[in-house]
ZADO-1210 file (C-alpha; in nm, 4 decimals, padded with zeros to 6 digits):
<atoms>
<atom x="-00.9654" y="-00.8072" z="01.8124" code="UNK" pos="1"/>
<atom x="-01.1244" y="-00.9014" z="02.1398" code="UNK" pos="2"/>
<atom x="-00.9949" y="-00.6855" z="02.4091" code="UNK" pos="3"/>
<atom x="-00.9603" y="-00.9375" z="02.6479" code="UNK" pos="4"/>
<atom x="-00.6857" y="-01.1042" z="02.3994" code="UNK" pos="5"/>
<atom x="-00.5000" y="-00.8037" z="02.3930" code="UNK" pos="6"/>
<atom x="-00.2685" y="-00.8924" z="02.7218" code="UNK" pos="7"/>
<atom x="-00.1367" y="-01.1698" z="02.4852" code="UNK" pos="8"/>
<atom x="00.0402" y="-00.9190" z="02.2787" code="UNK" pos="9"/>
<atom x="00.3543" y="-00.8827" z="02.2443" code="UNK" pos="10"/>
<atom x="00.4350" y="-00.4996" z="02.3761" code="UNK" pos="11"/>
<atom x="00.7456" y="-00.4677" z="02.1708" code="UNK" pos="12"/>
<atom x="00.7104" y="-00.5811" z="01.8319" code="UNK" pos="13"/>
<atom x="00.4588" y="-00.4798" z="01.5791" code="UNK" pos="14"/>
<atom x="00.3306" y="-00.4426" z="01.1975" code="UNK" pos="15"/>
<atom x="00.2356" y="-00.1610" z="01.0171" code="UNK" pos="16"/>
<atom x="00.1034" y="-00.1631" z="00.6503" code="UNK" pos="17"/>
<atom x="00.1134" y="00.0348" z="00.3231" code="UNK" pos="18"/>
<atom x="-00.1219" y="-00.0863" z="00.1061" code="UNK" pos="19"/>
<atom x="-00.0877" y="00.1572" z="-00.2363" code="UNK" pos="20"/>
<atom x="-00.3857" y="00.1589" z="-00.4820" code="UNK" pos="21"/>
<atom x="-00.4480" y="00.3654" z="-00.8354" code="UNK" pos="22"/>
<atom x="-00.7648" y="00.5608" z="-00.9707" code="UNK" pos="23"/>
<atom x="-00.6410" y="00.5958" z="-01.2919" code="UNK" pos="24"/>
<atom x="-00.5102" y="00.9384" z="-01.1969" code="UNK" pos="25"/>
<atom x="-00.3289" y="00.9353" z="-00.8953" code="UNK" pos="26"/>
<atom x="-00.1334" y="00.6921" z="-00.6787" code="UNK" pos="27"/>
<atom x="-00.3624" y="00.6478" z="-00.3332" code="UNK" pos="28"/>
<atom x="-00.2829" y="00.4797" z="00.0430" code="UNK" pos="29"/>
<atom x="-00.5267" y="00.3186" z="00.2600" code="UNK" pos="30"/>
<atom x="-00.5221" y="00.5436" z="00.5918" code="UNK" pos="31"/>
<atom x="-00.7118" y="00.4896" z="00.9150" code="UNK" pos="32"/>
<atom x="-00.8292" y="00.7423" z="01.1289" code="UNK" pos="33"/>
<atom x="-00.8174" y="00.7247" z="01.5460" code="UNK" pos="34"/>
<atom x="-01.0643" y="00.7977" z="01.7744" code="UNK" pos="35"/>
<atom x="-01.0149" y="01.1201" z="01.9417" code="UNK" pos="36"/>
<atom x="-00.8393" y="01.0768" z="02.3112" code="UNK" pos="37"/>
<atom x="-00.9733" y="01.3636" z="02.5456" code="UNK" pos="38"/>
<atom x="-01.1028" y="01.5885" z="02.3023" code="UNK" pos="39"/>
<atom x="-00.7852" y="01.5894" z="02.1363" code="UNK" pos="40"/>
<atom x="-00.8098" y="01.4924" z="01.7339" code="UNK" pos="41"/>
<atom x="-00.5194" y="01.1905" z="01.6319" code="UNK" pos="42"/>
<atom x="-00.3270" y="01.1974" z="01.3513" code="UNK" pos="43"/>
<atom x="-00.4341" y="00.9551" z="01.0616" code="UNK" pos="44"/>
<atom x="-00.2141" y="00.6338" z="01.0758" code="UNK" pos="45"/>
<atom x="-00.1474" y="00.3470" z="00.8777" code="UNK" pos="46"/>
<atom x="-00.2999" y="00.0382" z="00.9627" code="UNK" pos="47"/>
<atom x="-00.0512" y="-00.1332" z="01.2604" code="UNK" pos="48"/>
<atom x="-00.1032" y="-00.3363" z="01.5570" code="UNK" pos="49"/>
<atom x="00.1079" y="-00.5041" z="01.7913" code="UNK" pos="50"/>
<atom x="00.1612" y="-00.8683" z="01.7045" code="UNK" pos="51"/>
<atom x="00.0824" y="-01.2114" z="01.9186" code="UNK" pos="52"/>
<atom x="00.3291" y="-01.3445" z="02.1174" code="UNK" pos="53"/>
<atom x="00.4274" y="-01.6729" z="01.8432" code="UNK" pos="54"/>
<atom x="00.3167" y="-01.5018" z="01.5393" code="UNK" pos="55"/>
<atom x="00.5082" y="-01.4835" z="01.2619" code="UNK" pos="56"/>
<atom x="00.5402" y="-01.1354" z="01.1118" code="UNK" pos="57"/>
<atom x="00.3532" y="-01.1972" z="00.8068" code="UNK" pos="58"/>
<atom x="00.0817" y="-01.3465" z="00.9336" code="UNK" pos="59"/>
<atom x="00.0665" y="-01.0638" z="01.2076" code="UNK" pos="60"/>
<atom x="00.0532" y="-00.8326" z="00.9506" code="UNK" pos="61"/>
<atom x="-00.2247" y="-00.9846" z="00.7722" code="UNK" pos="62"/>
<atom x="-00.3991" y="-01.0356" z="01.0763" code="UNK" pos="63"/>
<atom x="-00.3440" y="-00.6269" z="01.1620" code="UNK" pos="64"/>
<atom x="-00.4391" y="-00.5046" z="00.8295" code="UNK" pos="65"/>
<atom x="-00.7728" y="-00.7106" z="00.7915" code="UNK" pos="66"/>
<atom x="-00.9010" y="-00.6641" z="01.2156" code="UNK" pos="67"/>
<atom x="-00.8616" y="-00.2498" z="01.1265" code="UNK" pos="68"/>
<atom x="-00.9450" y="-00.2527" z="00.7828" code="UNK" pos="69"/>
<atom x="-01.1250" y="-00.5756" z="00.6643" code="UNK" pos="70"/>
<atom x="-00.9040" y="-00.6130" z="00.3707" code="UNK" pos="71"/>
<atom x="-00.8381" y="-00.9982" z="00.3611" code="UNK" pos="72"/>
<atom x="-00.6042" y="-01.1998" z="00.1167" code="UNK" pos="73"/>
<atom x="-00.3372" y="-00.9792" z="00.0243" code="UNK" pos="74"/>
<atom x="-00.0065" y="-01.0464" z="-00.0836" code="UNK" pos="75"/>
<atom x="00.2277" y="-00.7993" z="00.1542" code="UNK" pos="76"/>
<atom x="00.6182" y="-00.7748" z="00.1374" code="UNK" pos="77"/>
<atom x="00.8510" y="-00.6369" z="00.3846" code="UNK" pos="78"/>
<atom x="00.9583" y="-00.3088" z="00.3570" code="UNK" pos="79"/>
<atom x="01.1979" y="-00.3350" z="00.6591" code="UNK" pos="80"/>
<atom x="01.2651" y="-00.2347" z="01.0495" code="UNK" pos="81"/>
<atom x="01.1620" y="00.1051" z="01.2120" code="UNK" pos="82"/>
<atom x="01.3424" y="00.1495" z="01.5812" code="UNK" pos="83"/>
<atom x="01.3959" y="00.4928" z="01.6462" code="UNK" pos="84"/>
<atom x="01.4082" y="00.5248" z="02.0511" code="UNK" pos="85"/>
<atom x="01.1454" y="00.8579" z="01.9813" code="UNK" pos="86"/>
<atom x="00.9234" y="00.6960" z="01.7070" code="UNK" pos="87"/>
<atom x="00.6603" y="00.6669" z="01.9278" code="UNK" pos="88"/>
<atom x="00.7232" y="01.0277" z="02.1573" code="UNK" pos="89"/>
<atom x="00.5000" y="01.2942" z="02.0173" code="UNK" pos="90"/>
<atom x="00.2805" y="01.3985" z="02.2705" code="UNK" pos="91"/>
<atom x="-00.0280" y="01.2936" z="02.1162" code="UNK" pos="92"/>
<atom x="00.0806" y="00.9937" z="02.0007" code="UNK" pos="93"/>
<atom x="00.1467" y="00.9244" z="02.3718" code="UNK" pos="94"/>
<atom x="-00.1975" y="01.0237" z="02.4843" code="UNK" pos="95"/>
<atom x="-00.3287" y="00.7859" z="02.2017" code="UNK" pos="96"/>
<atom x="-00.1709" y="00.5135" z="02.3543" code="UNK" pos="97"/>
<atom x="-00.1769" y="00.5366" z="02.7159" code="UNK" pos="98"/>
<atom x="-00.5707" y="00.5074" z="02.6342" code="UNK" pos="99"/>
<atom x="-00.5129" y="00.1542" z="02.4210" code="UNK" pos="100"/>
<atom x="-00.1984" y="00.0160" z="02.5165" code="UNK" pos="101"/>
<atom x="-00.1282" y="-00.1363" z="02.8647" code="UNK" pos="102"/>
<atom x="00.2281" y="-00.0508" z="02.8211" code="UNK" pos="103"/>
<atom x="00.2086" y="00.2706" z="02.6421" code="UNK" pos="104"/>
<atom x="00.6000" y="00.3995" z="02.7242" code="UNK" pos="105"/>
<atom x="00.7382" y="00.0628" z="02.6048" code="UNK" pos="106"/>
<atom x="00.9961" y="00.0954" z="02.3323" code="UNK" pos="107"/>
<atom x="00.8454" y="-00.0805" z="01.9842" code="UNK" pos="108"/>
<atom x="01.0203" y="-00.1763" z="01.7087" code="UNK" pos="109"/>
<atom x="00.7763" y="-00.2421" z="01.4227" code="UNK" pos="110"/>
<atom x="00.8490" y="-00.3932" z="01.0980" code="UNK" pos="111"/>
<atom x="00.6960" y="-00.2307" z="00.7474" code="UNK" pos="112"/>
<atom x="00.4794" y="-00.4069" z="00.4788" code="UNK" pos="113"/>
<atom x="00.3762" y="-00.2906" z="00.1864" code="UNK" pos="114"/>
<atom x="00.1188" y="-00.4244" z="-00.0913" code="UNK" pos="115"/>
<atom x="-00.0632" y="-00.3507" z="-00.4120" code="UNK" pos="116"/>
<atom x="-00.3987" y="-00.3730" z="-00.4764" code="UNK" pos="117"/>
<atom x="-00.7041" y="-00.2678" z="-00.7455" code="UNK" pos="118"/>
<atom x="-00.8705" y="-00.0009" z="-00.5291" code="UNK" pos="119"/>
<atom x="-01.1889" y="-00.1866" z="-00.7190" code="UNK" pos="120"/>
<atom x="-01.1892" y="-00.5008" z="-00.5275" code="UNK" pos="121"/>
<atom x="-01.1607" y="-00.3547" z="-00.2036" code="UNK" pos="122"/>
<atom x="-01.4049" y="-00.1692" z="-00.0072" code="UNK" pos="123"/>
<atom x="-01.2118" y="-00.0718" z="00.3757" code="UNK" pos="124"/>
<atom x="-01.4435" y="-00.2011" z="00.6817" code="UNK" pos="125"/>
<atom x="-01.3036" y="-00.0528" z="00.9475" code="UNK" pos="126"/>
<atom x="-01.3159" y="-00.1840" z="01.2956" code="UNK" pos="127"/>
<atom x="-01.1256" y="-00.2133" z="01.6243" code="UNK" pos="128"/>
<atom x="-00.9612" y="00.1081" z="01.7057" code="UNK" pos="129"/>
<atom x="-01.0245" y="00.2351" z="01.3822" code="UNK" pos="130"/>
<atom x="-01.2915" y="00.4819" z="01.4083" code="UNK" pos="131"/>
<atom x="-01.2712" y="00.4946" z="01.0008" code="UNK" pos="132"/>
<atom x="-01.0259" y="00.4002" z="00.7119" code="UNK" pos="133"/>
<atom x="-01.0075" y="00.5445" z="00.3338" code="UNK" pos="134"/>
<atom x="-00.8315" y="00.5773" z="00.0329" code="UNK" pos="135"/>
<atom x="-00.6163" y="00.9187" z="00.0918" code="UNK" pos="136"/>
<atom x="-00.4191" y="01.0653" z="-00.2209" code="UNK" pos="137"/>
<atom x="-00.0567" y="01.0203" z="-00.1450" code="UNK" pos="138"/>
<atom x="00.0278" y="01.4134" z="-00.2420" code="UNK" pos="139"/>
<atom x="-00.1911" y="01.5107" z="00.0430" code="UNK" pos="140"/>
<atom x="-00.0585" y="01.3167" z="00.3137" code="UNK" pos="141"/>
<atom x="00.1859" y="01.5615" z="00.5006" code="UNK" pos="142"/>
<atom x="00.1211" y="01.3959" z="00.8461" code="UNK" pos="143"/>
<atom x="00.0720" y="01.0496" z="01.0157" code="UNK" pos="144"/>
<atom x="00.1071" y="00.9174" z="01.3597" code="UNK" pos="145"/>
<atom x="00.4365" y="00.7876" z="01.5093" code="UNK" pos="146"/>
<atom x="00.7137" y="00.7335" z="01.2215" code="UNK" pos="147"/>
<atom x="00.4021" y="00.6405" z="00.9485" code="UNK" pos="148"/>
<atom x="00.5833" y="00.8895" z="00.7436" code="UNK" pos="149"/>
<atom x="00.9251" y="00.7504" z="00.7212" code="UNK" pos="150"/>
<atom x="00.7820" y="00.3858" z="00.6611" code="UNK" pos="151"/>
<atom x="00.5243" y="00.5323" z="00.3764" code="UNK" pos="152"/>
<atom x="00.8017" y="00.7248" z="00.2180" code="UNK" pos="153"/>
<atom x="01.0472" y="00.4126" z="00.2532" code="UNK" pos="154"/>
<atom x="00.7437" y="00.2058" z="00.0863" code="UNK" pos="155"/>
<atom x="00.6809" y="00.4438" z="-00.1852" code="UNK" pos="156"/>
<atom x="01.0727" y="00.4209" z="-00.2746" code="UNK" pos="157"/>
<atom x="01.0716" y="00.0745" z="-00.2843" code="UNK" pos="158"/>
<atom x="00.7762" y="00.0456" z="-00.5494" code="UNK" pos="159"/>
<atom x="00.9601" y="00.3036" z="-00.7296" code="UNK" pos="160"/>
<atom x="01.2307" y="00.0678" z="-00.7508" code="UNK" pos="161"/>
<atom x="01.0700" y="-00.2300" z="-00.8149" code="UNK" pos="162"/>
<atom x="00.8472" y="-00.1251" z="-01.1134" code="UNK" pos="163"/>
<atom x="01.1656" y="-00.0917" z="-01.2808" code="UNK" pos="164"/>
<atom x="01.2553" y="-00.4055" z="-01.3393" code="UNK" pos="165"/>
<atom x="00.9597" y="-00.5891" z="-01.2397" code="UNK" pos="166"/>
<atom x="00.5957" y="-00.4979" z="-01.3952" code="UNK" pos="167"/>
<atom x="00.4666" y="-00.5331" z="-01.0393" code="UNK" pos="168"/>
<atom x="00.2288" y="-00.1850" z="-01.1322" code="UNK" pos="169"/>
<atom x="-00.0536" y="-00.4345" z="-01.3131" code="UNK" pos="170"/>
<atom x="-00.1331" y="-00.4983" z="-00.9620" code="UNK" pos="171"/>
<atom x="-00.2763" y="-00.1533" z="-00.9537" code="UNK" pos="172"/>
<atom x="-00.4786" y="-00.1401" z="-01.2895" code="UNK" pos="173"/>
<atom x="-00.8526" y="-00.2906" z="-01.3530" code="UNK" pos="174"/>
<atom x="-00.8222" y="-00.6502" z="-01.5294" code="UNK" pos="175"/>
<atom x="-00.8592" y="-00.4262" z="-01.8389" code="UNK" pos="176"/>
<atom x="-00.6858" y="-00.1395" z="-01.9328" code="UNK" pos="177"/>
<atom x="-00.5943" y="00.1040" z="-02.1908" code="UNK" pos="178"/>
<atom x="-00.2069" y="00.1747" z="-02.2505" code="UNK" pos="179"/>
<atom x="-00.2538" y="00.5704" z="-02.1725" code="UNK" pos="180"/>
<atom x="-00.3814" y="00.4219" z="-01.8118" code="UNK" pos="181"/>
<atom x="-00.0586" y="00.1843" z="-01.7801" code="UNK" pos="182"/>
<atom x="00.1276" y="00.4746" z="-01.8992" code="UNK" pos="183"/>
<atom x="-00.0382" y="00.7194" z="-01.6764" code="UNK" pos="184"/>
<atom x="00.0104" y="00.4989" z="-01.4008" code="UNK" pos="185"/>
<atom x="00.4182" y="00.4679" z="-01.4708" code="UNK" pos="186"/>
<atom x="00.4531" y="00.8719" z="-01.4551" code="UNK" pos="187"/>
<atom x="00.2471" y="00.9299" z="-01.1474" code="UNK" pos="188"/>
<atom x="00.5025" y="00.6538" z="-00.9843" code="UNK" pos="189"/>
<atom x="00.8215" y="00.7808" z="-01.1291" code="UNK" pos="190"/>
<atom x="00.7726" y="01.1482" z="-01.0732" code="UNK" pos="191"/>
<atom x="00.8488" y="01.2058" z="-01.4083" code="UNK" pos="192"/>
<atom x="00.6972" y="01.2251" z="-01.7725" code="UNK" pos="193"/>
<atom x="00.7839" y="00.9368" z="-01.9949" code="UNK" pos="194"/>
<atom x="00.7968" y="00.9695" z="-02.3915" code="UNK" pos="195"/>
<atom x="00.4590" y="00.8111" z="-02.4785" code="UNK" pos="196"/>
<atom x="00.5612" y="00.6227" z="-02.7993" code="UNK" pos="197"/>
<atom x="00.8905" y="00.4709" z="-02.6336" code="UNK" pos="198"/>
<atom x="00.6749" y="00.3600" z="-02.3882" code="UNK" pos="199"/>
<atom x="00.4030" y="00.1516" z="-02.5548" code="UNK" pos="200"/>
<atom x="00.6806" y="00.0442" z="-02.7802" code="UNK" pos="201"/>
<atom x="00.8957" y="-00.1130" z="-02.5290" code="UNK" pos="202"/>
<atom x="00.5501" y="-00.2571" z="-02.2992" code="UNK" pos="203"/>
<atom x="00.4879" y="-00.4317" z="-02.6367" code="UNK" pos="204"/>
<atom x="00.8171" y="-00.5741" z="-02.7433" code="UNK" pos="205"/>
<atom x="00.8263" y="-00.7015" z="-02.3986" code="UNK" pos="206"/>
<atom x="00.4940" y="-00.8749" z="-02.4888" code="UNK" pos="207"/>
<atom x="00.3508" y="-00.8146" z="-02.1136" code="UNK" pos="208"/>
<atom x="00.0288" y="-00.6703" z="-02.2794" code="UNK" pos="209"/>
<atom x="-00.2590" y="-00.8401" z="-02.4869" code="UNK" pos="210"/>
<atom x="-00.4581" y="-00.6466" z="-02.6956" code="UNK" pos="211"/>
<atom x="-00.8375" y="-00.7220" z="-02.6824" code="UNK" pos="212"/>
<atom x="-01.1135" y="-00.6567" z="-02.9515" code="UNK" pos="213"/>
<atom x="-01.3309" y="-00.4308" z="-02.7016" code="UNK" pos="214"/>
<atom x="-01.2261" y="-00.0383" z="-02.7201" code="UNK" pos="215"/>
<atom x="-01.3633" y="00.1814" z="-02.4606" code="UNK" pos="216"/>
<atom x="-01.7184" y="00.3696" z="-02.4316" code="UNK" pos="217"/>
<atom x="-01.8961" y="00.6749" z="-02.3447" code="UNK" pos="218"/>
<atom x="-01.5417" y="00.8620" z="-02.3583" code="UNK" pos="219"/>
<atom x="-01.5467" y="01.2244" z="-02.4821" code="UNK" pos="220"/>
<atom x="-01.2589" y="01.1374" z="-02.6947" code="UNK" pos="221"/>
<atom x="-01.1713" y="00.8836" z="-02.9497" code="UNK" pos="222"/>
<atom x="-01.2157" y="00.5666" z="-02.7911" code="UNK" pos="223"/>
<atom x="-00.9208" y="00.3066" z="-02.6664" code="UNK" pos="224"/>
<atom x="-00.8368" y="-00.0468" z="-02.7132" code="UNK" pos="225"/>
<atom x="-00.8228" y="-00.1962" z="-02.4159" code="UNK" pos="226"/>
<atom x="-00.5601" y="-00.4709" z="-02.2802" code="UNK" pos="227"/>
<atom x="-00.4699" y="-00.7148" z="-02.0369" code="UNK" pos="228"/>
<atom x="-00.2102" y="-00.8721" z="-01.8455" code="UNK" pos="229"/>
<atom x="-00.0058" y="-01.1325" z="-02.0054" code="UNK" pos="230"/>
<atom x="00.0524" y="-01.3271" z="-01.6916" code="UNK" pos="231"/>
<atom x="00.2004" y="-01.6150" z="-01.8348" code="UNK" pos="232"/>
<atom x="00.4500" y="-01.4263" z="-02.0199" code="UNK" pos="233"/>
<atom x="00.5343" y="-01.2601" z="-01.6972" code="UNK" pos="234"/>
<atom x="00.6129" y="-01.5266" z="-01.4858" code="UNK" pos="235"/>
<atom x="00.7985" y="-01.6694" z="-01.7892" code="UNK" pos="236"/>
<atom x="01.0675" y="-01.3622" z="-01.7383" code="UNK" pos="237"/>
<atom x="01.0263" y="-01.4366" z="-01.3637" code="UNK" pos="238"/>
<atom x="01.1694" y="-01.7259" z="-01.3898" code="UNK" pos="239"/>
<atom x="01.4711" y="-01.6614" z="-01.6509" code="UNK" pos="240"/>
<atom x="01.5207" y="-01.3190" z="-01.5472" code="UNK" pos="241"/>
<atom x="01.5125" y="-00.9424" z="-01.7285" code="UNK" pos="242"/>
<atom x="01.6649" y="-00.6848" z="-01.7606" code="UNK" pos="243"/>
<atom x="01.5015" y="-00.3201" z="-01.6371" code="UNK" pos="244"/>
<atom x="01.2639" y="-00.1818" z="-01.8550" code="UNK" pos="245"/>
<atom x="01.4885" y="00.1574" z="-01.9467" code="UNK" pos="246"/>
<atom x="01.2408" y="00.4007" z="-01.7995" code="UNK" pos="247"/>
</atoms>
């Protein structure tokens, strides 16, 4: 953003995002890192901005996400409202933004989006007050800036609920797939191992899944078919509704 837009801000209100992606292996989040304020090394943050006076939230989250990141075109859902009086009161935090923000003591209330994406397709530009931005594994992030835990923890809950009744994880996966990656993918979310054959039963009776001639290659072990999404099948239970998938 052009500095000299930044007095059109709106000092009170703004938009921080989770974006979640998968490397087959391990559930990751899209963290920036700030430039250092007198020496003194900032804590890695999600991507967040204050918004425009007459911007609508999700457009001031898009907005946000792609100035520090350069990830454009994603689909991003509200997590909800973060207001605690002291989110903003660690020392350092405060240092940060006396040295960006022209009201740095100003209460903010921001408001939480979250968003799945194929880690494939994306490759993080940072910019702005970004001085960098990467994929981070979600077990090793034990500290962010200002109350960027709380809303990353609150995000990760609501994608655990979600995936349960709604296959919203394909989001995460390559356009092809094998089922031990889907099924991979629906531990490392869950927290929790998940009989294997119960599983590929019940992602195949649900028909979400289409099997394609083309097995995998170069793989130390005995190669798997791959599969794709059945979009049309899933907005078909979209629209009359389903039941959770029992995991």
């Amino acid at each position: 953003m052009d500095s000299k837009n930044r007095h059109e801000l709106n000092p009170r209100v703004s938009a921080d995002c989770v974006i979640f992606g998968f490397d087959l292996n391990q559930i990751k989040v899209l963290l920036i890192e700030r430039e250092a304020i007198n020496g003194v090394e900032q804590s890695m943050a999600l991507p967040g901005d204050l918004i425009f006076e007459g911007e609508n939230l999700d457009t001031a989250a898009s907005r946000v996400l792609y100035e520090l990141t350069g990830l454009d075109e994603i689909y991003l859902e509200q997590v909800g409202a973060f207001g605690d009086p002291n989110r903003l009161n660690n020392p350092k935090d405060q240092l940060w933004l006396k040295a960006v923000r022209q009201n740095p003591t100003e209460r903010v209330i921001t408001i939480g989006f979250f968003s799945l994406v194929n880690m494939n397709n994306y490759e993080p530009q940072p910019s702005s007050f970004a001085k960098s931005a990467a994929w981070i594994p979600l077990e090793d992030i034990d500290e962010l800036a200002f109350d960027h835990m709380e809303i990353l923890k609150a995000s990760f809950a609501k994608l655990q609920h979600k995936i349960r009744i709604q296959p919203i994880g394909f989001n995460l996966l390559p356009h092809k797939f094998t089922l031990s990656q889907l099924h991979k993918l629906y531990e490392v979310i869950l927290g929790r191992e998940l009989d294997k054959r119960n599983f590929r039963r019940k992602m195949l009776k649900l028909n979400l899944v289409q099997s394609l001639e083309e097995r995998q290659a170069g793989v130390p072990h005995k190669p798997s078919q791959y599969f794709v999404f059945n979009e049309e099948k899933y907005n078909e239970l979209i629209l009359h509704g389903f039941d959770n998938f029992g995991f």
